[in-house]
C-alpha positions in Angstrom: -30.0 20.5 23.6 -26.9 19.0 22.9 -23.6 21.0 24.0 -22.2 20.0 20.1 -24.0 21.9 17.6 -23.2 19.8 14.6 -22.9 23.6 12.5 -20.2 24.0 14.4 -18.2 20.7 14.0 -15.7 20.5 10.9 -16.6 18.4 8.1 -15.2 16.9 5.1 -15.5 18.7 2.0 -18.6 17.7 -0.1 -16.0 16.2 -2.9 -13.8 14.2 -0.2 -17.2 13.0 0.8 -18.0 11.8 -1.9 -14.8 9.8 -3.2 -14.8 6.2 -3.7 -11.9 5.7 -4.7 -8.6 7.1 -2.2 -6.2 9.0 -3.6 -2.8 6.9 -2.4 0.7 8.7 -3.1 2.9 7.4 -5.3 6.6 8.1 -5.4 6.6 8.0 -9.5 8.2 10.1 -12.2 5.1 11.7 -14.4 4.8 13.7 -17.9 1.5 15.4 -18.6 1.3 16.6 -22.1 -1.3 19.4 -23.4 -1.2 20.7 -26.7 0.7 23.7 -26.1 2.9 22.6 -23.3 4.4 19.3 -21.4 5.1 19.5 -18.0 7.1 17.0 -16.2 7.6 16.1 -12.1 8.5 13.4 -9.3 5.3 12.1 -6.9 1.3 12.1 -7.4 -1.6 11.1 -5.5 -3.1 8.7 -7.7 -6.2 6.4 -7.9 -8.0 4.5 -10.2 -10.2 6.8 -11.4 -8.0 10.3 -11.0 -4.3 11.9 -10.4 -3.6 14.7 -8.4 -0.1 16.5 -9.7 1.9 18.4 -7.2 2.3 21.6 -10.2 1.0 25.0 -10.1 2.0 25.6 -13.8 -1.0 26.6 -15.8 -2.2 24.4 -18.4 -5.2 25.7 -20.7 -6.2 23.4 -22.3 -8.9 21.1 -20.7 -8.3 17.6 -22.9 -4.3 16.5 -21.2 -2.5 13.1 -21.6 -1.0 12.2 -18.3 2.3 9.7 -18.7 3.7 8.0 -15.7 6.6 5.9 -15.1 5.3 2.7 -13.2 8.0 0.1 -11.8 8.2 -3.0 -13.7 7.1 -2.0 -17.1 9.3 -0.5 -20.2 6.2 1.7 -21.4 5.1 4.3 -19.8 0.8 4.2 -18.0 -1.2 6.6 -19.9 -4.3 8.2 -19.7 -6.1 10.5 -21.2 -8.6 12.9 -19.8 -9.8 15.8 -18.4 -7.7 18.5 -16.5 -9.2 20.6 -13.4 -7.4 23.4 -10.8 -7.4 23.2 -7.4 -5.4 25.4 -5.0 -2.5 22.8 -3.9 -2.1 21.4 -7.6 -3.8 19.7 -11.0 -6.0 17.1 -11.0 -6.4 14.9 -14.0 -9.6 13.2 -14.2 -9.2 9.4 -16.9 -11.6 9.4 -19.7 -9.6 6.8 -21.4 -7.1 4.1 -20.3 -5.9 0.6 -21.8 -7.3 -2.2 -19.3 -3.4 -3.3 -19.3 -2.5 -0.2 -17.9 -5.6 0.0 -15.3 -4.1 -3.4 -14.1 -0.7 -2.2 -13.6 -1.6 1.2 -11.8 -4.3 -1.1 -9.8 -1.2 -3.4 -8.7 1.0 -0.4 -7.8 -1.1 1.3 -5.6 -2.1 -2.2 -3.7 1.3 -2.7 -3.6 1.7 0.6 -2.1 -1.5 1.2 0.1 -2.7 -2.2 0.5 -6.2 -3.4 -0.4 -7.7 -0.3 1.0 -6.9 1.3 -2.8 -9.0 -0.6 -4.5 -12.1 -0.5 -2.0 -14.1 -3.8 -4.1 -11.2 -5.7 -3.6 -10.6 -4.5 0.4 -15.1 -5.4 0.6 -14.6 -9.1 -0.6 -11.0 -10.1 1.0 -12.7 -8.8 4.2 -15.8 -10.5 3.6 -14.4 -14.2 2.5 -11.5 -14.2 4.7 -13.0 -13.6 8.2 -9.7 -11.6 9.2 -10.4 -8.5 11.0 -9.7 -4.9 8.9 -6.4 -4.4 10.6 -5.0 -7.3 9.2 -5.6 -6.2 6.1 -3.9 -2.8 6.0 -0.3 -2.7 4.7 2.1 -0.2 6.9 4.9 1.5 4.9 
């Protein structure tokens, strides 16, 4: 028997396990807007799929419209969708967003995590360019 009992080892939780997409932060002014109350703040982990907001404030209802301010653009990104707690903030789950403004926030976060953000992108680059992972990854 093994001195390891894998019961005893720490493991992801089954929801980090089963992201595809990584969350990558993102230094950005955001609105998310409810139809009782607006909220407002600075920084979000984002991805293509999902936001995590750094606010504890309540919002009940489950249908939200999350703004953010993305560089290089006059209009704001917006998405709307769904709205679930967790213990350390909000998470906004899209349900609908413009193809224009999918392309912008996939642009920012490459631009700010590198090719690992979109993870079909970071699969073919690494598969057609022969360059080890390494060279891929952007350090900020």
């Amino acid at each position: 028997m093994s001195m390891l009992d894998r019961r005893t080892l720490a493991r992801p939780a089954p929801w980090q396990a089963r992201r595809r997409y990584p969350r990558i932060h993102l230094d950005y002014d955001w609105v998310i807007d409810s139809a009782s109350t607006s909220t407002w703040g600075r920084g979000l982990d984002a991805s293509l799929r999902s936001a995590k907001l750094p606010t504890a404030r309540p919002i009940p209802e489950e249908e939200v419209m999350l703004y953010v301010l993305l560089p290089g653009r006059a209009r704001m990104f917006r998405a709307r969708g769904r709205r679930l707690a967790t213990r350390d903030g909000l998470v906004v789950r899209f349900d609908d967003v413009s193809q224009d403004d999918l392309r912008l926030l996939a642009v920012s976060l490459i631009q700010t995590g590198g090719l690992r953000a979109v993870p079909q992108l970071d699969q073919k680059f690494h598969r057609f360019s022969g360059l080890h992972r390494r060279f891929l990854a952007t350090s900020t």
